[in-house]
Backbone as numpy.savetxt, mean C-alpha at the origin, in Angstrom:
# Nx Ny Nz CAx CAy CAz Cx Cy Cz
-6.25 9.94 -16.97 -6.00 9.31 -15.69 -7.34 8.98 -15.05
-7.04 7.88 -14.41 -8.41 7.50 -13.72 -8.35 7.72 -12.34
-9.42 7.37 -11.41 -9.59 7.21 -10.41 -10.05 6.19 -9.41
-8.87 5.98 -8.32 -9.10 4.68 -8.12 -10.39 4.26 -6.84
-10.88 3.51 -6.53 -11.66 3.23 -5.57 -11.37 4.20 -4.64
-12.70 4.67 -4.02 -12.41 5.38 -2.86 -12.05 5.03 -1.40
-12.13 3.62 -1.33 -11.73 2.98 -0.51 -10.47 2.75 -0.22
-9.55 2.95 -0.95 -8.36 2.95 -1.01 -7.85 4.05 -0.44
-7.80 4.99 0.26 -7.98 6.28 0.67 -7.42 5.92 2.41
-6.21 5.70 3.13 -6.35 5.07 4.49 -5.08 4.35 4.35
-4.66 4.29 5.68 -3.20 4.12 6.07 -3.46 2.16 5.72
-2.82 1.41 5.41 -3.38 0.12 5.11 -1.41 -1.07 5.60
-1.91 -1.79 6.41 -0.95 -2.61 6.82 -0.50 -4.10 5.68
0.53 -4.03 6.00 0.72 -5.49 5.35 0.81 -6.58 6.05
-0.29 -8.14 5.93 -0.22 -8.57 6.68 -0.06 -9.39 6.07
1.74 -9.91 5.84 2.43 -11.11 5.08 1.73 -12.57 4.88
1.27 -12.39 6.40 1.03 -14.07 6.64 -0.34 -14.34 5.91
-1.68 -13.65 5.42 -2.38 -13.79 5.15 -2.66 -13.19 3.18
-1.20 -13.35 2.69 -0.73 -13.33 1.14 -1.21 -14.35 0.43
-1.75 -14.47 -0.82 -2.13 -15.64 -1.28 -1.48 -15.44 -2.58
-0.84 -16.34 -2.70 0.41 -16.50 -3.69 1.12 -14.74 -3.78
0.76 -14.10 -5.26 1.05 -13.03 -5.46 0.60 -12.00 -5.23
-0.70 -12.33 -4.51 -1.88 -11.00 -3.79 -1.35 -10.78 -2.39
-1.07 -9.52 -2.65 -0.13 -9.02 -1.44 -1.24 -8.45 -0.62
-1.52 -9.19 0.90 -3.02 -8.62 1.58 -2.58 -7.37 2.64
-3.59 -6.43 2.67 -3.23 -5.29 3.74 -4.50 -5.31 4.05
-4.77 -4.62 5.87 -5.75 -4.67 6.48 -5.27 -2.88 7.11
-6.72 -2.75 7.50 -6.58 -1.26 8.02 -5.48 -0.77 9.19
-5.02 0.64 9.21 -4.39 0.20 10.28 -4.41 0.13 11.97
-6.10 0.39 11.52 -6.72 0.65 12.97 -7.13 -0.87 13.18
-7.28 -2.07 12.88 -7.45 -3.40 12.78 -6.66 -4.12 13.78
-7.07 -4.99 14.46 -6.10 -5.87 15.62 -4.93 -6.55 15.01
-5.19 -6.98 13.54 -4.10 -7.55 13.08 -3.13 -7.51 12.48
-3.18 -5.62 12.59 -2.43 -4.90 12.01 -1.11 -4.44 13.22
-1.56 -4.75 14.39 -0.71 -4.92 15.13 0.42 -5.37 15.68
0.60 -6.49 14.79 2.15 -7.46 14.73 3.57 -6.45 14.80
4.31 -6.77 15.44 5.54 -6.06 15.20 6.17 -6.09 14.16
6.70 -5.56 13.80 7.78 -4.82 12.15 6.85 -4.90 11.09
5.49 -4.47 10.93 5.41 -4.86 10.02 5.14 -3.53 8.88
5.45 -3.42 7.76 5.13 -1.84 6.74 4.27 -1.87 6.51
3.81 -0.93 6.22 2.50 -0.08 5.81 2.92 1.44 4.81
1.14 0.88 4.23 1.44 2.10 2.84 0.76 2.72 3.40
0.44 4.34 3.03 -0.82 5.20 2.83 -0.74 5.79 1.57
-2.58 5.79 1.36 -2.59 6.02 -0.06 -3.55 7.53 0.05
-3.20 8.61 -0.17 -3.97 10.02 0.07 -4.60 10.32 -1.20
-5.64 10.63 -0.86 -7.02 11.27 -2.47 -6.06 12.48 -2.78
-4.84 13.27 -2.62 -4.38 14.32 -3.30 -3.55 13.83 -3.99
-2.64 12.23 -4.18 -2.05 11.75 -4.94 -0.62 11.47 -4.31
-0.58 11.59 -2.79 0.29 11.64 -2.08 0.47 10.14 -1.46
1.59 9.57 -1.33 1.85 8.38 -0.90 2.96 8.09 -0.29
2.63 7.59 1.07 3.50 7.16 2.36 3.68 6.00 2.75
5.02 5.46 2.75 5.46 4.09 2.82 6.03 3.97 4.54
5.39 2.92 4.94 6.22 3.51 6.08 7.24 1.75 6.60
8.31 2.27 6.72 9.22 0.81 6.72 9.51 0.74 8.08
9.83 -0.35 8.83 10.71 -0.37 10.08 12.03 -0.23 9.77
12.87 0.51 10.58 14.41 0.78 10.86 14.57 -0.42 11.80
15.80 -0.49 11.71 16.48 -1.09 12.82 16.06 -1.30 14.23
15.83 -0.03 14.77 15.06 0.07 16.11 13.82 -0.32 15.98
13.31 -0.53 14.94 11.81 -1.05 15.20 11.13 0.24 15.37
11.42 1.51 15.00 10.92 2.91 14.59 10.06 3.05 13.18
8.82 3.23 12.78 8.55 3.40 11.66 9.26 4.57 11.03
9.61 4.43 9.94 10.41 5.12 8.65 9.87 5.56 7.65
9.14 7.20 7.68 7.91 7.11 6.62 8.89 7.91 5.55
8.20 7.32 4.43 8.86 8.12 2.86 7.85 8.47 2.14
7.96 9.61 1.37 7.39 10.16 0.82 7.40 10.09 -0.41
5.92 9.21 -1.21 6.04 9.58 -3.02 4.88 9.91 -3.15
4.55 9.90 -4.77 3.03 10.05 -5.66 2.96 8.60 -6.35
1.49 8.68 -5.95 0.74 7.69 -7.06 0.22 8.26 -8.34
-0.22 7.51 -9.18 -1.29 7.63 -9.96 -2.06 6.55 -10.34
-3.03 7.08 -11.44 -3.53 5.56 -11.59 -4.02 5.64 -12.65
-3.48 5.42 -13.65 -3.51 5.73 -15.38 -4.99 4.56 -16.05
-5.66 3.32 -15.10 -6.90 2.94 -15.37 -7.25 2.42 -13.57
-8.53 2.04 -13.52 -9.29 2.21 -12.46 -8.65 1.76 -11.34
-8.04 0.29 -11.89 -7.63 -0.83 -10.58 -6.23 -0.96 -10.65
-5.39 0.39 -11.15 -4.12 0.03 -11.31 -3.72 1.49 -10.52
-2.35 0.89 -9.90 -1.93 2.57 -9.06 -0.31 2.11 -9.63
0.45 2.98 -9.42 1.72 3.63 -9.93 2.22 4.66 -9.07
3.56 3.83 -8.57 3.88 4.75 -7.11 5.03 5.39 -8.07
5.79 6.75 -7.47 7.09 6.80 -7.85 7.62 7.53 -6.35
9.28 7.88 -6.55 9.80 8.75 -5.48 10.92 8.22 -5.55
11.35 8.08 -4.05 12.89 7.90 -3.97 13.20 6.71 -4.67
14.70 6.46 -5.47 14.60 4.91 -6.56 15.19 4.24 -5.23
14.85 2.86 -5.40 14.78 2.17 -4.14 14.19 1.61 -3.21
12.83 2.66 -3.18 11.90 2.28 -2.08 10.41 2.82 -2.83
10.15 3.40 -4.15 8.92 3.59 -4.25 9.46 2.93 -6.31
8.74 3.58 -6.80 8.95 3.01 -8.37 8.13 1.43 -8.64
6.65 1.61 -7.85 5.84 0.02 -7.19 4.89 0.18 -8.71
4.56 -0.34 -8.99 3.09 -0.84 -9.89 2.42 -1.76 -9.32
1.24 -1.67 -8.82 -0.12 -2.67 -8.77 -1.29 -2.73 -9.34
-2.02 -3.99 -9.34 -3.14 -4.36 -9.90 -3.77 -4.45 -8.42
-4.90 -3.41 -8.32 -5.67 -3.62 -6.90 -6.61 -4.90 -7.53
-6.41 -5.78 -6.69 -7.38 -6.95 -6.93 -8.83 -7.28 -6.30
-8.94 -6.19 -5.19 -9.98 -5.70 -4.50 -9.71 -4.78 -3.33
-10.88 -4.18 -3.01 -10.37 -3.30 -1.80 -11.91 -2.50 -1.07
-11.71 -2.67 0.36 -13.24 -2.44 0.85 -12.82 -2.17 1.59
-13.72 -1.51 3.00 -13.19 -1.01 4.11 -12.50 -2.27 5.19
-12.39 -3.17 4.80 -11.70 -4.12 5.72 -10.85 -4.60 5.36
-10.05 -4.71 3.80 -8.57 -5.10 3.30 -8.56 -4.30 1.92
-7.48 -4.99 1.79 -6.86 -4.25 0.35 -6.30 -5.73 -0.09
-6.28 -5.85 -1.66 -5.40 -6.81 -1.91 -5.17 -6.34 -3.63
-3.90 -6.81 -3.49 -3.02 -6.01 -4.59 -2.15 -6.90 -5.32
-1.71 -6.64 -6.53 -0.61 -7.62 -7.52 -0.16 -6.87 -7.74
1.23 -6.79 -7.48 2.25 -7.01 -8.08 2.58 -6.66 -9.55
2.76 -5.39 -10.53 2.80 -5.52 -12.14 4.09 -5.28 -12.35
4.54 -6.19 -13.24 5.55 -6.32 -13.73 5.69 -4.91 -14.66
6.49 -4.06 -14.84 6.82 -2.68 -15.56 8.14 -2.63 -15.92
């Protein structure tokens, strides 16, 4: 197992509108533009712990609980509840000001 950037380490927003094709973009979530209403967010923890957090209905964040891994450098592998975690990505870059990620087909 590898280890992924340490930058990756931080609650990280999804900010739909700024997606480029299949690179799914997230910005920190301390960031102004992470501020939009409804929008999810991952966290990715250095113990291997991973928090999805969805809007409910009320517009309440909804956090769930899985594990990552990351079997080579730029690739992570979520699992947990089936439904809402079971994700594969290709980190396509990631620095202290975004994240951007693909999508792997598994």
């Amino acid at each position: 197992m590898s280890e992924p950037p340490e930058d990756l380490f931080r609650r990280w927003v999804h900010i739909e509108e700024e997606d480029e094709g299949d690179v799914r973009v997230y910005r920190p979530f301390e960031d102004p533009a992470a501020l939009g209403r409804g929008r999810d967010s991952i966290e990715f923890r250095p113990d291997g712990a991973v928090i999805l957090y969805e809007f409910s209905a009320t517009d309440a964040p909804v956090a769930v609980e899985g594990r990552w891994r990351s079997p080579q450098r730029h690739e992570i592998i979520t699992s947990g509840p089936s439904g809402v975690f079971d994700l594969s990505y290709s980190i396509v870059a990631v620095d202290a000001r975004s994240l951007r990620m693909r999508p792997l087909d598994r």
